[in-house]
C-alpha positions as CSV (number, residue, x, y, z in Angstrom):
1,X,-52.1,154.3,100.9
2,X,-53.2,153.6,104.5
3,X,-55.1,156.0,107.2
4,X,-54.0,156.9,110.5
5,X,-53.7,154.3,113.2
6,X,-56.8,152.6,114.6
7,X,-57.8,151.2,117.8
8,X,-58.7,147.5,118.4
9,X,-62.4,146.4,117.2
10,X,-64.7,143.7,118.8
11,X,-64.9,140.8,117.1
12,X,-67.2,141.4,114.2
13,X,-69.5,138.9,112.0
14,X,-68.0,137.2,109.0
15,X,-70.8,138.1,107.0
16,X,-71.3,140.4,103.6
17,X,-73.9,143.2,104.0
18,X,-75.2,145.7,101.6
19,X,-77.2,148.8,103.4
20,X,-79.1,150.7,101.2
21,X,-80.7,154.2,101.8
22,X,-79.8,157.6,101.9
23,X,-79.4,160.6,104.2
24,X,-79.6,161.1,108.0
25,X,-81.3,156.8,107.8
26,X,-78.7,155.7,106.4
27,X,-75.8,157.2,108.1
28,X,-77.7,155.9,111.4
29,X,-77.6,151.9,110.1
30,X,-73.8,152.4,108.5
31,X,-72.8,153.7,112.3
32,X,-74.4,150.7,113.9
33,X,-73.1,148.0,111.1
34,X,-69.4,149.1,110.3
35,X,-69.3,148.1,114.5
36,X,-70.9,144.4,114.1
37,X,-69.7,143.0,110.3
38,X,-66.4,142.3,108.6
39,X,-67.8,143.4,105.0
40,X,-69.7,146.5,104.6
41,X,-70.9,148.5,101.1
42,X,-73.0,151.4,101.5
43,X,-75.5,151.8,98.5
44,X,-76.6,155.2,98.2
45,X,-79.6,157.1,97.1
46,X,-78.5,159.8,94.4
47,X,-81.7,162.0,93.6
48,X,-80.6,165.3,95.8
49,X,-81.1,168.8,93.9
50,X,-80.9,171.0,97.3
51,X,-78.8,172.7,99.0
52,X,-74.3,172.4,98.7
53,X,-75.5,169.3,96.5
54,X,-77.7,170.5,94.4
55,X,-75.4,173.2,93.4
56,X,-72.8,171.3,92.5
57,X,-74.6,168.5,90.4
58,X,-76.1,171.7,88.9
59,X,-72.8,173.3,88.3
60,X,-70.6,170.5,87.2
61,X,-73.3,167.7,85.9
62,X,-72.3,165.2,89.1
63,X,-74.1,163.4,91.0
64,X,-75.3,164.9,94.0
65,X,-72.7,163.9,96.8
66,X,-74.2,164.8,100.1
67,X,-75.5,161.5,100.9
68,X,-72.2,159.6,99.5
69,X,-70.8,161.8,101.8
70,X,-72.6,161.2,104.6
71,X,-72.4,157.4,104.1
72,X,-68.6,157.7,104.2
73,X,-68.8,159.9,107.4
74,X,-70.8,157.2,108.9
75,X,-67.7,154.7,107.8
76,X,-65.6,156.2,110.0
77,X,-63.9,154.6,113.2
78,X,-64.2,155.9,116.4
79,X,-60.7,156.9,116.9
80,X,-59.6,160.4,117.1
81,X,-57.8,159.7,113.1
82,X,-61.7,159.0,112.0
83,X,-64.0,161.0,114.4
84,X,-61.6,164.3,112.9
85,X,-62.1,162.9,109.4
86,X,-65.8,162.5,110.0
87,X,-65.7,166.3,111.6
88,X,-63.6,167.8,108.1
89,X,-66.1,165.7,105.9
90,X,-69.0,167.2,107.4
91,X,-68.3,170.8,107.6
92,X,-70.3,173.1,106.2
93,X,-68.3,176.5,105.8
94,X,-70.5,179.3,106.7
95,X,-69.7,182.7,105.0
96,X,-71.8,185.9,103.2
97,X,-70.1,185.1,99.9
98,X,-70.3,181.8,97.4
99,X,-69.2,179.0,99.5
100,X,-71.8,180.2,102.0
101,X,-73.7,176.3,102.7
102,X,-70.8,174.4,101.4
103,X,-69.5,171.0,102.9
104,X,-65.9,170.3,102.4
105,X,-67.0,166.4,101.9
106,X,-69.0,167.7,98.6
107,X,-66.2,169.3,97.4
108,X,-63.3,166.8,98.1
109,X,-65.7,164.0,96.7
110,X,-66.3,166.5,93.5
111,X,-62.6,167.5,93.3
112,X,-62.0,163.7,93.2
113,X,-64.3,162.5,90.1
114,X,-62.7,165.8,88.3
115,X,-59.2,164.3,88.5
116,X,-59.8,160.8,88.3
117,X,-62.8,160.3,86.7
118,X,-65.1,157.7,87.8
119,X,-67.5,158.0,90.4
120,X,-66.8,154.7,92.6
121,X,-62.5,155.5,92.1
122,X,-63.2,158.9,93.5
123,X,-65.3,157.5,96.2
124,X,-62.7,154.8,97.1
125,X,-60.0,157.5,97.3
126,X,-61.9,159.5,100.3
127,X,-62.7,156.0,101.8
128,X,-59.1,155.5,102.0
129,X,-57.9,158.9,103.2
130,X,-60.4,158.3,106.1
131,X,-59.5,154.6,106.5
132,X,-63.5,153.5,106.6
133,X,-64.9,150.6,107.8
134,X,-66.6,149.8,104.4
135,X,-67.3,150.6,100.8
136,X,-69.3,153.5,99.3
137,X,-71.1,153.3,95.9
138,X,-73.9,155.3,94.6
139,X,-77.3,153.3,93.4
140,X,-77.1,154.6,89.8
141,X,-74.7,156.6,87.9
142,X,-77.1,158.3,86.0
143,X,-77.8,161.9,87.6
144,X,-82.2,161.6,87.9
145,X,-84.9,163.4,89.6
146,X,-87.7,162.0,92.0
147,X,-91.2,163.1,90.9
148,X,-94.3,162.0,93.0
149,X,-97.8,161.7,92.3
150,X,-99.8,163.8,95.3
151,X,-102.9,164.4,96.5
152,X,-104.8,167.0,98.7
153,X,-102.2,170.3,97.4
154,X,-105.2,172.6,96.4
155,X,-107.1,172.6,99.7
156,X,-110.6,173.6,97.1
157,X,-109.9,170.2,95.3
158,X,-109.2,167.4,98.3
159,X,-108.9,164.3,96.2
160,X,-106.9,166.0,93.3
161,X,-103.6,164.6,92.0
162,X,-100.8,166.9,90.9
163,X,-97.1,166.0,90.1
164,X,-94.7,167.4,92.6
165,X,-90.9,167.7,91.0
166,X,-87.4,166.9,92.6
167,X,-86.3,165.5,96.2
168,X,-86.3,168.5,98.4
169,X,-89.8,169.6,96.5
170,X,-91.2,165.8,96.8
171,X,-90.0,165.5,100.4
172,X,-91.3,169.0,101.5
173,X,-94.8,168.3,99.9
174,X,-97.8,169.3,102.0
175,X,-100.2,167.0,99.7
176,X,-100.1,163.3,100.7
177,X,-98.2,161.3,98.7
178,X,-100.1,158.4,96.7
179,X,-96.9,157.2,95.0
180,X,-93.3,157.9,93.1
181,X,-91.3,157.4,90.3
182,X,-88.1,157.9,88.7
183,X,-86.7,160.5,85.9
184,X,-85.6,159.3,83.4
185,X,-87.5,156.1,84.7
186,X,-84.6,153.2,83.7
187,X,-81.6,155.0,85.2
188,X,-78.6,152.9,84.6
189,X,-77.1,150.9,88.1
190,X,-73.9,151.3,89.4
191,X,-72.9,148.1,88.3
192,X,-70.5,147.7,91.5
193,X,-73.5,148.1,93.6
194,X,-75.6,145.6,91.1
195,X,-72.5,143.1,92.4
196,X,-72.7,144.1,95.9
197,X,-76.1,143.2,96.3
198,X,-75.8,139.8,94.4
199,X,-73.2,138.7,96.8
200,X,-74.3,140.1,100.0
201,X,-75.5,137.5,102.7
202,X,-77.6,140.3,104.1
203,X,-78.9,143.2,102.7
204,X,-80.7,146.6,105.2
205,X,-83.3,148.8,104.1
206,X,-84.3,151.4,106.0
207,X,-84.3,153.7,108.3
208,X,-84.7,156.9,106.4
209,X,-86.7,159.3,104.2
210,X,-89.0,156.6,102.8
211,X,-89.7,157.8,99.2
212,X,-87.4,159.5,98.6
213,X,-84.0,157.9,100.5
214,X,-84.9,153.9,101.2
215,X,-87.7,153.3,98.1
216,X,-86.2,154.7,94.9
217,X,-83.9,152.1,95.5
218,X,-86.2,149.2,94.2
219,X,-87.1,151.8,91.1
220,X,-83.7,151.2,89.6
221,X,-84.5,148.3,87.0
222,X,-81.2,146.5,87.3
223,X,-80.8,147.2,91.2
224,X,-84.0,146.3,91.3
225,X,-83.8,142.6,89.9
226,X,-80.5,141.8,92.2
227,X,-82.6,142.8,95.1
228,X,-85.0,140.2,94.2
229,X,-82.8,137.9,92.8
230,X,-80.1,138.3,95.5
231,X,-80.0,134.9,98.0
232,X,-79.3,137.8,100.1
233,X,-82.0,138.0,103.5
234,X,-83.3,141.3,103.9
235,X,-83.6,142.9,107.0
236,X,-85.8,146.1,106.8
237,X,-85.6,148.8,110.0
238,X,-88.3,151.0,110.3
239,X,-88.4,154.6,111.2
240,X,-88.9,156.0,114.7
241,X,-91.6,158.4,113.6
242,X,-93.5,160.0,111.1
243,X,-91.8,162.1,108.2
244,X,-94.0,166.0,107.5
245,X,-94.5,165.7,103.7
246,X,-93.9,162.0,103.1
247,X,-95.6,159.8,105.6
248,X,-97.6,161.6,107.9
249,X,-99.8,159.4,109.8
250,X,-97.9,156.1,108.7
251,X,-98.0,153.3,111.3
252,X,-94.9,151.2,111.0
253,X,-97.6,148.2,109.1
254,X,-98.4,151.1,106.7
255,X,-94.5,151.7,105.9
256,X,-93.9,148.4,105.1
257,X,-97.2,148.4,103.1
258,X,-95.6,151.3,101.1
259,X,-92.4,149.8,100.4
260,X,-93.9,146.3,99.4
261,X,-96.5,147.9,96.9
262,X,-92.9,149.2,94.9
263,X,-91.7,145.9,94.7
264,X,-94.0,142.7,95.6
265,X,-92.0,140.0,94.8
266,X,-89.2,141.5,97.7
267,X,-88.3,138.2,99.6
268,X,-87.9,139.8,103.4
269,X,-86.4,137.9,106.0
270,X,-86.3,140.5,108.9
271,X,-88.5,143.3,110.2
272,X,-86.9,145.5,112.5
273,X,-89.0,148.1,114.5
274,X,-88.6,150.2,117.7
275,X,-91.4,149.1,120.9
276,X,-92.1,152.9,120.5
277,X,-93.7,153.2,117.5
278,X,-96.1,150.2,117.6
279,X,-99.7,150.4,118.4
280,X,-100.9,146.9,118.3
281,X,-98.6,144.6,117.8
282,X,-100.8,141.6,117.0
283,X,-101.7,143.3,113.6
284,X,-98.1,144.4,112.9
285,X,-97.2,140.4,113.3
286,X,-99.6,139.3,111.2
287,X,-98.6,142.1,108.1
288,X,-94.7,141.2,108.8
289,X,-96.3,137.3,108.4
290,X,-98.1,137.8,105.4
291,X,-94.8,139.0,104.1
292,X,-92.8,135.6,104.7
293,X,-91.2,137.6,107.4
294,X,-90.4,137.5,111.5
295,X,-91.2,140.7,113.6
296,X,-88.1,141.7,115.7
297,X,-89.3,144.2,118.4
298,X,-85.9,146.1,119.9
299,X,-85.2,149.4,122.2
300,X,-83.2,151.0,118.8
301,X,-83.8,154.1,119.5
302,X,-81.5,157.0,121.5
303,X,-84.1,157.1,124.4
304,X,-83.5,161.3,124.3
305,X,-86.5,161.9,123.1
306,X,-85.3,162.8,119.8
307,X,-86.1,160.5,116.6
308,X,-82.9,159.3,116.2
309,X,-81.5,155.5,115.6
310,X,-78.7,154.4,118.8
311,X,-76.1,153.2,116.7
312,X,-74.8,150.4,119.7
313,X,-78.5,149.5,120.3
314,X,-79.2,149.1,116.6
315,X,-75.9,147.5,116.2
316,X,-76.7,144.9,119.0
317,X,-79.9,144.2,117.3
318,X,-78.7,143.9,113.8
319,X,-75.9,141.4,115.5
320,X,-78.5,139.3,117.0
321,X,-80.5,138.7,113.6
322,X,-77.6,138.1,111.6
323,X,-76.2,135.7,114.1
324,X,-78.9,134.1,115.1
325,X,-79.3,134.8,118.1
């Protein structure tokens, strides 16, 4: 089975990489990588319980597919065969009755782990309908929650810590966040991912929601250990601003901070951030340092004013790392 005809690519790096994330991040580093490397897999957060999502895994007992599906959107070439593609997958139908919020992606990717059972064969059957520039495979097959530990909710008690329930709760929070974890807390790996990431000879985190999109990923025990085990270097690209209800008031050394006190013993070869968001760069070296890393300071961003990643600027970027350069 083959997609519709595609234009000629620059020549891209001979390299294996495994991106890992979720959500609006993540499709931002897929756009930018699936431009600059031969061998792309998309490893993908699955802890959603809003929206078109949320219904469905509620419905049918799925995983939640909005981010797969978003991660496959991101796969897409830049011809018209898989900018239309990329448009279908991503079309929410708007309507007063009960598809009212739906995305056609959700239920194609749905329809597909119905009749074929198996989450990675469904995936691999969109991937192929919209001839995509890499793999998609979901961080765990086992359907989970997000819970986080915050503080400050009951204005009367400032230093109070209550549990705050499920991604869109946890990521909506007007508490600050002290920390998260998994439910149930050993949810089993997609063992294709698990393989991925063993064999990758680099490996993104970040940009994206961070606790609930780019950390949960080092909460998965297997995933986990082939992140740290992995001979992989990881490269880790920092967001463009602050998130309301996850990391207000994070500087980019205080992100990093977060995301090393899940996992420690993370070996990170790369540090990726926008001139934008620094404040003083000399302490942001040193914290990178302290983490065996190197600081890479790049224009990555879209320059609109908006938040948002430049997929060619962060694919130049991500180019010059992983080439040396």
């Amino acid at each position: 089975m083959t997609g519709g005809p595609t234009t000629p690519d620059t020549p891209r790096l001979p390299v294996s990489v495994v991106a890992l994330g979720g959500g609006h991040g993540l499709h931002a580093s897929l756009s930018a990588l699936r431009r600059v490397v031969e061998d792309l897999t998309a490893v993908v957060t699955v802890a959603d319980n809003g929206g078109s999502s949320g219904r469905l895994r509620s419905e049918f007992g799925v995983l939640p597919p909005g981010d797969l599906r978003m991660a496959l959107a991101a796969l897409c070439g830049d011809d018209e065969w898989g900018q239309t593609w990329a448009r279908v997958l991503q079309h929410r139908f708007d309507s007063d009755g009960e598809m009212k919020g739906h995305v056609v992606g959700n239920l194609l990717i749905v329809g597909l782990w119905e009749l074929l059972g198996g989450h990675v064969n469904g995936l691999e059957w969109v991937a192929r309908l919209l001839d995509a520039r890499g793999r998609v495979l979901p961080m765990a097959v086992t359907p989970m929650d997000i819970t986080a530990e915050v503080r400050g909710l009951d204005p009367d008690r400032p230093d109070a810590r209550e549990l705050v329930r499920g991604q869109v709760e946890v990521a909506t929070t007007c508490g600050t966040l002290t920390g998260i974890r998994l439910d149930p807390p050993d949810p089993e790996a997609c063992p294709e991912a698990v393989e991925a990431v063993n064999h990758a000879d680099w490996i993104v985190l970040g940009p994206g929601s961070w606790y609930t999109s780019v950390i949960p990923h080092l909460m998965v025990p297997d995933l986990r250990r082939a992140l740290v085990e992995s001979d992989g270097k990881v490269i880790v690209v920092l967001n463009l601003e602050e998130q309301a209800g996850e990391t207000v008031g994070y500087l980019p050394e205080d992100l990093l901070g977060a995301l090393l006190a899940h996992a420690p013993d993370l070996r990170l070869h790369t540090v990726l951030v926008d001139p934008s968001t620094v404040a003083d760069v000399d302490l942001l070296e040193q914290v990178v340092a302290s983490a065996g890393a190197e600081l890479v300071v790049a224009d990555v961003s879209m320059g609109d004013g908006t938040p948002r990643h430049d997929p060619k600027k962060l694919a130049a970027a991500c180019s010059r790392i992983m080439g040396g350069v």
